[in-house]
LUMDRENLUM-38417 format. One record per residue: residue in three letters; x, y, z of N, C-alpha, C, O in turn. Coordinates in steps of 0.1 Angstrom, whole numbers, plus 5000, padded with zeros to 4 digits. Layout:
REM residues N
+---------+------+------+------+------+------+------+------+------+------+------+------+------+
! residuo !  n_u !  n_v !  n_w ! ca_u ! ca_v ! ca_w !  c_u !  c_v !  c_w !  o_u !  o_v !  o_w !
+---------+------+------+------+------+------+------+------+------+------+------+------+------+
!     ALA !    X !    Y !    Z !    X !    Y !    Z !    X !    Y !    Z !    X !    Y !    Z !
...
+---------+------+------+------+------+------+------+------+------+------+------+------+------+
END
This chain:
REM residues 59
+---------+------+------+------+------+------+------+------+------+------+------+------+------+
! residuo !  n_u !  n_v !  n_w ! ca_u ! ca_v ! ca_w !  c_u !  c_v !  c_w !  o_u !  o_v !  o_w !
+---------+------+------+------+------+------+------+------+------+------+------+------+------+
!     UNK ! 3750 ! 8004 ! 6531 ! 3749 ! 7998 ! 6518 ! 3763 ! 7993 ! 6513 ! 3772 ! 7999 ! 6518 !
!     UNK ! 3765 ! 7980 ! 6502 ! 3775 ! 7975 ! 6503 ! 3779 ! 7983 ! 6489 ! 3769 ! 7988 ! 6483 !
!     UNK ! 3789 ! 7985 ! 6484 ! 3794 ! 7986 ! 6473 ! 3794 ! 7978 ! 6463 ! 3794 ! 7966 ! 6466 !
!     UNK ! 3795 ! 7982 ! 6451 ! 3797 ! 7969 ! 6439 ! 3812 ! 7963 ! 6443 ! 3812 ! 7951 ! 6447 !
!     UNK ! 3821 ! 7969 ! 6443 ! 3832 ! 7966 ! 6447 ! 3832 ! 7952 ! 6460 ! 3836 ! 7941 ! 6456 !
!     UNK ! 3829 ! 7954 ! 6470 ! 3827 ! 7946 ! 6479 ! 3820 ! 7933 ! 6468 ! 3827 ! 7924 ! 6463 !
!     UNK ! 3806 ! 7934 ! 6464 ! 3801 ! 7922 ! 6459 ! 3809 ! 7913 ! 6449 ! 3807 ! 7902 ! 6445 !
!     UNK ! 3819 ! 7922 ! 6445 ! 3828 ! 7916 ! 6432 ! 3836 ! 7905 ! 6443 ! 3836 ! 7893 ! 6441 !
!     UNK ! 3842 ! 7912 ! 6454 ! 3852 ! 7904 ! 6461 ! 3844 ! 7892 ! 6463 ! 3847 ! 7881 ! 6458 !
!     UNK ! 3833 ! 7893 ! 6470 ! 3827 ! 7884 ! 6477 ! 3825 ! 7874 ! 6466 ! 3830 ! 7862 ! 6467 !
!     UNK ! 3817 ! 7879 ! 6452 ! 3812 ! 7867 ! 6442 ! 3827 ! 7859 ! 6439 ! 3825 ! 7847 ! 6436 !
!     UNK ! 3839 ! 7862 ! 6440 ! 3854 ! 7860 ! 6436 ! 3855 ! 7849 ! 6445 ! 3857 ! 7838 ! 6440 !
!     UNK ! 3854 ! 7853 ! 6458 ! 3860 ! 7844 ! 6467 ! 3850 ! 7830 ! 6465 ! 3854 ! 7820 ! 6460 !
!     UNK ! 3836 ! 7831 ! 6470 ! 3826 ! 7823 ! 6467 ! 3827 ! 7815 ! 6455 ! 3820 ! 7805 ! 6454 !
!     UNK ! 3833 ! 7818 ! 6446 ! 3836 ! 7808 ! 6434 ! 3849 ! 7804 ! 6433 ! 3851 ! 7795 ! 6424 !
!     UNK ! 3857 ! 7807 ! 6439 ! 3874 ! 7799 ! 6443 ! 3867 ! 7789 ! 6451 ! 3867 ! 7777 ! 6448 !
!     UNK ! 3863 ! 7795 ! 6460 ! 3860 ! 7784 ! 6474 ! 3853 ! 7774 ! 6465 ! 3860 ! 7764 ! 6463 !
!     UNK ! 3839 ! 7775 ! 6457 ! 3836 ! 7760 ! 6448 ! 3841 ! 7752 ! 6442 ! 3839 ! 7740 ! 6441 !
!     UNK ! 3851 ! 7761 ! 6437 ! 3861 ! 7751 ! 6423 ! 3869 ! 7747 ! 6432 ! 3874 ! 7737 ! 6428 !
!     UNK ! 3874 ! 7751 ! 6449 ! 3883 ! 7740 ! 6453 ! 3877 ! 7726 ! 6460 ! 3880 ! 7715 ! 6461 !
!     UNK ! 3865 ! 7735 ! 6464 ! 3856 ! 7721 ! 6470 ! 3853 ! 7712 ! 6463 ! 3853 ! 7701 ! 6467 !
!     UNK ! 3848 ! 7714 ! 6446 ! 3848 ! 7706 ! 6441 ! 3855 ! 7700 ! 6435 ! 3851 ! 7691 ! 6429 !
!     UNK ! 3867 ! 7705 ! 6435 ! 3885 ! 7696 ! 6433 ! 3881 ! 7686 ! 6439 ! 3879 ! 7676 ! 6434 !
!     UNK ! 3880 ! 7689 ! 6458 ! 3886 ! 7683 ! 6466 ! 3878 ! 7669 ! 6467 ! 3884 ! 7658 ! 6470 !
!     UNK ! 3862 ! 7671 ! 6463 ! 3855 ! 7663 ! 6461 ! 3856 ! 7652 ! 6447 ! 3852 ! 7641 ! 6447 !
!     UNK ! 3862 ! 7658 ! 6437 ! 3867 ! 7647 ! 6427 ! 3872 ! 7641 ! 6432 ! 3868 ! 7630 ! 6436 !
!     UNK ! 3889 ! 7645 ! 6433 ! 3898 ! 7641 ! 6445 ! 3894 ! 7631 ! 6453 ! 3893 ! 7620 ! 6448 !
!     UNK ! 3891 ! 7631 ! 6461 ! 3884 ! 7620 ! 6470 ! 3878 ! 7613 ! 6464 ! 3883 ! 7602 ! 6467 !
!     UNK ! 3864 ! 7607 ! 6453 ! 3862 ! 7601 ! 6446 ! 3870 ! 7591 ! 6438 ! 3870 ! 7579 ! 6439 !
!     UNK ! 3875 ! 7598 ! 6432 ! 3889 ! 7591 ! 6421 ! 3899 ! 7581 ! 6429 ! 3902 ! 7570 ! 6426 !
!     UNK ! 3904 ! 7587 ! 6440 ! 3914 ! 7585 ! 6453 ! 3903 ! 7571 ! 6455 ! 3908 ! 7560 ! 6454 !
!     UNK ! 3890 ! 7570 ! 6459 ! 3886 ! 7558 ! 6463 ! 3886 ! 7548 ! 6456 ! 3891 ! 7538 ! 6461 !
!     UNK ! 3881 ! 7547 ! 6440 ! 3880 ! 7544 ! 6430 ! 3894 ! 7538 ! 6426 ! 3894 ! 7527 ! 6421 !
!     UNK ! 3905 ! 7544 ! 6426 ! 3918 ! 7538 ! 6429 ! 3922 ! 7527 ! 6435 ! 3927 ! 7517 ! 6431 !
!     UNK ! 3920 ! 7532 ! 6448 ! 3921 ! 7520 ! 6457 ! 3913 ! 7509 ! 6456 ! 3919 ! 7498 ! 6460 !
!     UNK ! 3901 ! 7507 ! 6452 ! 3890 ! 7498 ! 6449 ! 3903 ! 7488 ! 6439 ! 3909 ! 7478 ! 6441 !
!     UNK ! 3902 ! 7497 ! 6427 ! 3909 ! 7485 ! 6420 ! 3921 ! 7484 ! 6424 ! 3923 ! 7472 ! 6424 !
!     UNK ! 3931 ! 7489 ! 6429 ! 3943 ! 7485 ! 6434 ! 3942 ! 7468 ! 6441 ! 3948 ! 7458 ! 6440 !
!     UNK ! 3931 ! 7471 ! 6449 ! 3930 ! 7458 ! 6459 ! 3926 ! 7448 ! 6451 ! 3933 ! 7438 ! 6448 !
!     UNK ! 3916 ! 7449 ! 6447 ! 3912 ! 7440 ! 6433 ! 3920 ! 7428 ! 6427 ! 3919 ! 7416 ! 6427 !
!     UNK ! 3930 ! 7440 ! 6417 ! 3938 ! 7434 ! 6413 ! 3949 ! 7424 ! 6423 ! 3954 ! 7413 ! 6420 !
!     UNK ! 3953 ! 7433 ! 6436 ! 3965 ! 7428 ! 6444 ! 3957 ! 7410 ! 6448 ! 3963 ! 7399 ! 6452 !
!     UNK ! 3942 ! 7413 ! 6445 ! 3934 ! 7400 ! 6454 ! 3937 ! 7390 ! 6442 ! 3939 ! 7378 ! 6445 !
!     UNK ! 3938 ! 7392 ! 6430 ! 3930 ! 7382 ! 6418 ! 3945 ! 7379 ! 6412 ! 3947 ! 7367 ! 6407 !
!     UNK ! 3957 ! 7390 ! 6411 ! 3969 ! 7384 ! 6406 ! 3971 ! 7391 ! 6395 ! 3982 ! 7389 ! 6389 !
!     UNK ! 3965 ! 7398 ! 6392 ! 3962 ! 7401 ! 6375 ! 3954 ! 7420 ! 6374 ! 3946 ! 7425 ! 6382 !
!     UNK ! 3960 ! 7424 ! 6364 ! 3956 ! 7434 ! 6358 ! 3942 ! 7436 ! 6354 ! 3938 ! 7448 ! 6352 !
!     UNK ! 3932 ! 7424 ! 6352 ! 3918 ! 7425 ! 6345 ! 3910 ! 7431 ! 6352 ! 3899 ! 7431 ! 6347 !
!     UNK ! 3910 ! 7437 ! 6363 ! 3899 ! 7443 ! 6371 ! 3898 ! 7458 ! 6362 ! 3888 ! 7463 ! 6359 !
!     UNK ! 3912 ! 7462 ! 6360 ! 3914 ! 7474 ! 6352 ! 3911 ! 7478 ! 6341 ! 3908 ! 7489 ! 6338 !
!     UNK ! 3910 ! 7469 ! 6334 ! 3907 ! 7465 ! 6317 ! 3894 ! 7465 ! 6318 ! 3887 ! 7471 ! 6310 !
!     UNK ! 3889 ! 7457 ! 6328 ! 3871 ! 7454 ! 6328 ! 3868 ! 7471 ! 6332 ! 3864 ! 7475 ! 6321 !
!     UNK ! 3870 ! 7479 ! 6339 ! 3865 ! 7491 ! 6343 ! 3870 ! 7502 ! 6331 ! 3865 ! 7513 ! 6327 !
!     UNK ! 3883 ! 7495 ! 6325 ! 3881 ! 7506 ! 6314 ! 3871 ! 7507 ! 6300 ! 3867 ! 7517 ! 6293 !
!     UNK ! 3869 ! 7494 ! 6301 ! 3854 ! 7492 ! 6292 ! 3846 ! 7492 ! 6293 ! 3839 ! 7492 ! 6284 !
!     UNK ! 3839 ! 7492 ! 6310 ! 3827 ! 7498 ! 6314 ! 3825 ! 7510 ! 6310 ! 3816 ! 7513 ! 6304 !
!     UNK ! 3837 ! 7521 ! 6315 ! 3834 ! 7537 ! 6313 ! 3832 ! 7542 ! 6299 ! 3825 ! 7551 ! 6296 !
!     UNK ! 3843 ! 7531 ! 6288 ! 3840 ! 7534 ! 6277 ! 3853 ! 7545 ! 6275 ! 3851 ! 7554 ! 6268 !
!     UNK ! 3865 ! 7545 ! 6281 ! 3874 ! 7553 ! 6275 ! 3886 ! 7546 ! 6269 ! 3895 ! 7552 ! 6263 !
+---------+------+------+------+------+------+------+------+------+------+------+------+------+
END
């Protein structure tokens, strides 16, 4: 039989390990999302690819 103690560690670790996976997974989203417009702009000359995506999201 496992102890409470044991289950505490275990639920601890299993929820570090999520919150980094899903760091890592923003992280990489955003990181692509960057480069998208980076190129964009580097293609067109101009800053507007950035301006248009910031008024899409709405921030």
């Amino acid at each position: 039989m496992i102890d409470p103690l044991s289950y505490l560690l275990i639920s601890i670790t299993t929820f570090c390990f999520g919150l980094l996976v899903s760091f890592q997974i923003s992280h990489i989203f955003y990181c692509r999302k960057l480069t998208r417009l980076a190129k964009r702009c580097v293609n067109t000359g101009t800053i507007a690819p950035v301006l248009v995506d910031l008024e899409e999201t709405g921030r």
